[in-house]
C-alpha positions, 0 to 999 in steps of 0.5 A, a space after each residue: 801824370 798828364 795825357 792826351 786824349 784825342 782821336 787818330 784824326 787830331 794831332 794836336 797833342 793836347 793835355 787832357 788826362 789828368 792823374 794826380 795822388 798823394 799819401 802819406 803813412 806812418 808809426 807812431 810808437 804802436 800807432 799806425 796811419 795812412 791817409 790818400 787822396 787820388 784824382 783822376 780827371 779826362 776831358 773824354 771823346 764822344 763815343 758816338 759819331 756826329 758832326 758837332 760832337 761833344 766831349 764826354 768828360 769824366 771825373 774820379 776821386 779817391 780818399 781813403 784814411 786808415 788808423 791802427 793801434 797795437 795794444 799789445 804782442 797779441 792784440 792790434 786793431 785797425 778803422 778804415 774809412 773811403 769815399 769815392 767818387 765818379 762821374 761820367 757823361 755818356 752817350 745815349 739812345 734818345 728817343 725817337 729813333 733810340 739810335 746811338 747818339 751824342 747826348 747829354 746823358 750823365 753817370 754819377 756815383 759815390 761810394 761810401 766806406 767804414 771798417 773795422 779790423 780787430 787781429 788776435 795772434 796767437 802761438 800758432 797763427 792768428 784771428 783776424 775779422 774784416 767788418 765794413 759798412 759801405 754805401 754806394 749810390 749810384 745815379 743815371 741822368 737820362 736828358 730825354 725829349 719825348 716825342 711818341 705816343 706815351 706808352 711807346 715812349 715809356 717802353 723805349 725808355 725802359 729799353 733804353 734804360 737796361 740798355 745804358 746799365 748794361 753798357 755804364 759798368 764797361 766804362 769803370 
């Protein structure tokens, strides 16, 4: 899928929003499989209001493999891995004024996954466990230029800080 991006202002109609996925599932006898890929890509506004203001693109993509076997009438058991991955650049607060501003600030996350799923089934109904292993990683790149006294400076950034993870999970 492509779109457009742009504000009221521009009519040019431009693609820049780019969605693509792929999957591909099956049976192979007792043997199932599913293996996805998605990718989502967004040369983005700048949400801050400036002269020269840059794009704040964003990048996602999705992988996600599935496997199962049925070992008999009453047992089956699936594995499951993913990996996602996300980045974003964002507008900030930089420092000396931490008024809202086009800067080059970053968002990037992984997130890694690995399950397990054993199913029993019995006469009147089934057991079935869901274990998973995830990891997810996530990191803020503040591009700042210091020009206040020190401890002022460290103050605001830690403002600026709590104030950018307040704002980062509104964008996902």
């Amino acid at each position: 899928m492509v779109g457009t991006n742009q504000t009221q202002d521009d009519l040019n109609y431009n693609g820049a929003s780019f969605t693509n996925n792929v999957s591909i599932n099956g049976t192979l006898n007792k043997f199932t499989y599913l293996a996805s890929f998605g990718n989502r890509f967004v040369d983005g506004l700048s949400a801050a209001k400036a002269e020269n203001a840059e794009n704040d693109p964003l990048s996602r993509y999705n992988t996600n493999l599935k496997l199962g076997y049925e070992f008999s009438n009453n047992f089956e058991i699936t594995a499951y891995a993913s990996l996602d991955k996300f980045k974003t650049d964002i507008d900030g607060f930089p420092p000396p004024t931490f008024a809202f501003a086009d800067t080059d600030d970053a968002y990037i996350s992984q997130q890694k996954r690995v399950g397990i799923s054993p199913k029993y089934i019995y006469r009147n109904g089934s057991l079935q466990v869901n274990a998973a292993y995830t990891k997810l990683i996530g990191k803020l790149f503040l591009h700042l230029v210091l020009q206040t006294k020190p401890i002022v400076t460290w103050l605001m950034l830690l403002i600026n800080i709590i104030l950018m993870m307040n704002f980062i999970p509104l964008l996902v």
